[in-house]
N, C-alpha and C positions, 0 to 999 in steps of 0.2 A: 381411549383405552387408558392414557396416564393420568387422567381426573378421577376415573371411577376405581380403577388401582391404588389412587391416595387417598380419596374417600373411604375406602374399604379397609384401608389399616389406620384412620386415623385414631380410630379409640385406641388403640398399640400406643400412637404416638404420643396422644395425650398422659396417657398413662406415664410412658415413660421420659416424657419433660419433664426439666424441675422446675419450669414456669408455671405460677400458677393458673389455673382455666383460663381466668377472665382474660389475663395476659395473653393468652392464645388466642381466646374470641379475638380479642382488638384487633392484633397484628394478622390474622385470617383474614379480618373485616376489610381492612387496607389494604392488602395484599387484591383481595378482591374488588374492590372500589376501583383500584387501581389499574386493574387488568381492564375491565368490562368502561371506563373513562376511555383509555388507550385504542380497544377498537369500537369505541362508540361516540367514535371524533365531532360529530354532527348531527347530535340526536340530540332532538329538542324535545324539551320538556314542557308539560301539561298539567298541572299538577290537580285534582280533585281530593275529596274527601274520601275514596274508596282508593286511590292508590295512597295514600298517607296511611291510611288502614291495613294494607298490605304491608305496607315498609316498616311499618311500628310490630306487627306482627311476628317479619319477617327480622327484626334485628330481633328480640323477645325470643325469637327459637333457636337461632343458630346461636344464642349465648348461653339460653338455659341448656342446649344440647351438650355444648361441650365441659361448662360445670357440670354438669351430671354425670359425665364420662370419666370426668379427674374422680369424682366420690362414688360411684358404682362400678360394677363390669360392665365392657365397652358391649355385649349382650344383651345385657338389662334395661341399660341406656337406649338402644338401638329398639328394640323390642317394646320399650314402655311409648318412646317417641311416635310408634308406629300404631297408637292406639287412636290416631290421628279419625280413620274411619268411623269411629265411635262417634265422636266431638262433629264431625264432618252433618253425621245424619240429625245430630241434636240442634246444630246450626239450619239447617233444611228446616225442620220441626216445626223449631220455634221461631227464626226468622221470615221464613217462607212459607211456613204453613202446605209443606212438604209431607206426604205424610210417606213414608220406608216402607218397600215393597217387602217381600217375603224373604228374598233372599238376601234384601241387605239387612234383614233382622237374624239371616240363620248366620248369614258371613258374620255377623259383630257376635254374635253368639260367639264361635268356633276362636274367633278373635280373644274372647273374655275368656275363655278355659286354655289357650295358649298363653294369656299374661299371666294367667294364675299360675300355672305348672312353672313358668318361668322362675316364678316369684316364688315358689316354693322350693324349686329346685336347685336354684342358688342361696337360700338364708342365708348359709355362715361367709358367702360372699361378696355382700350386696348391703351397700348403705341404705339406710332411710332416706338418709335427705337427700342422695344421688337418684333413688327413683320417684321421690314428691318434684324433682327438679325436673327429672323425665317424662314423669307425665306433664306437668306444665309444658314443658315445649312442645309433647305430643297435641297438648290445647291451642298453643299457636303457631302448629303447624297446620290445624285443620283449619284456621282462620287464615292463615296463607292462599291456602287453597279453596276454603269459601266465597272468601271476597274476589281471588283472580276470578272467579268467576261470574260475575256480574259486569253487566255488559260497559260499563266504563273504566274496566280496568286496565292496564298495562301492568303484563307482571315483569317486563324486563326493567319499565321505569319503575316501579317498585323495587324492585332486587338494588341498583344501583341505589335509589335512595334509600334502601335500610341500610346499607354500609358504609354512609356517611355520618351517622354518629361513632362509630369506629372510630373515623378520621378527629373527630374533637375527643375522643379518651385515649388518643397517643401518649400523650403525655404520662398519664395514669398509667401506663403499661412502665414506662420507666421507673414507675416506684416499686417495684417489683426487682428485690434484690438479684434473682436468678436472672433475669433480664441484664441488668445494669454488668452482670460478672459472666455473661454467658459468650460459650469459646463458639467456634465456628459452626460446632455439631450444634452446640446447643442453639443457633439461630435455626440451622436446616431441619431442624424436626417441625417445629411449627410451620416454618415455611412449606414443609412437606403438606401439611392440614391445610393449606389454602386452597 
């Protein structure tokens, strides 16, 4: 319940830090590295070419997600990211020579006139470059979910390894003035986002 309760206010939160995104990605990243090391005391690693593709994927989205949420509404963001199913069947296609039943042509339909109303219906609230950043992570978030799914994958050892490049741009997050000056609140909000 307290994961999907701070997942669900985190565009709030982003929005209203004065840290900048990426800032937030890192310390998210770590925070979460950190967590899933902790109860994952004695999990050994295998590493392949499709879980490296997962974890490259999977840092790529949860970075592009939350710049996109600092420069959009947390809506649009949410909503653009979510065009994932589109990307999902293009990947089947053309990787797999998959070919999309009927319904998952009428679903990405009803999908494609749900982004668009979105995207209309917010203009005068809605950056550009916050939903080209949304649908990018909406692109690898369905490579997320492509690749777990082929039979050599591990998406937990995936998940732990995307969050290790976090841990080498720590540093990075310190050049971030709001970081460097930030009071107690201003740690907890992000930490909230983890």
């Amino acid at each position: 319940f307290l994961s999907a309760f701070c997942w669900s206010i985190c565009g709030v939160l982003v929005k209203s830090s004065d840290w900048n995104a990426f800032s937030i990605a890192i310390f998210r990243g770590v925070i979460t590295l950190v967590m899933y090391t902790f109860f994952l005391k004695r999990y050994r690693f295998h590493l392949n070419r499709t879980k490296c593709m997962v974890a490259v994927c999977y840092f790529l989205q949860s970075t592009l997600f939350l710049l996109a949420n600092k420069y959009t509404t947390a809506g649009s963001a949410t909503t653009l990211q979510n065009t994932s199913p589109i990307h999902i069947l293009v990947f089947n296609a053309l990787l797999l020579k998959k070919k999309p039943s009927r319904l998952e042509l009428a679903t990405c339909g009803f999908l494609l006139v749900g982004i668009c109303l979105t995207l209309m219906g917010g203009k005068g609230n809605t950056g550009t470059s916050g939903d080209l950043l949304a649908l990018c992570s909406g692109v690898f978030y369905a490579a997320v979910y492509f690749f777990s799914g082929l039979s050599d994958a591990d998406t937990l050892e995936s998940l732990i390894l995307g969050n290790i490049p976090f841990l080498f741009l720590l540093p990075v997050m310190f050049l971030d003035p709001a970081v460097r000056s930030a009071s107690f609140t201003g740690w907890l909000i992000p930490l909230t986002c983890g």
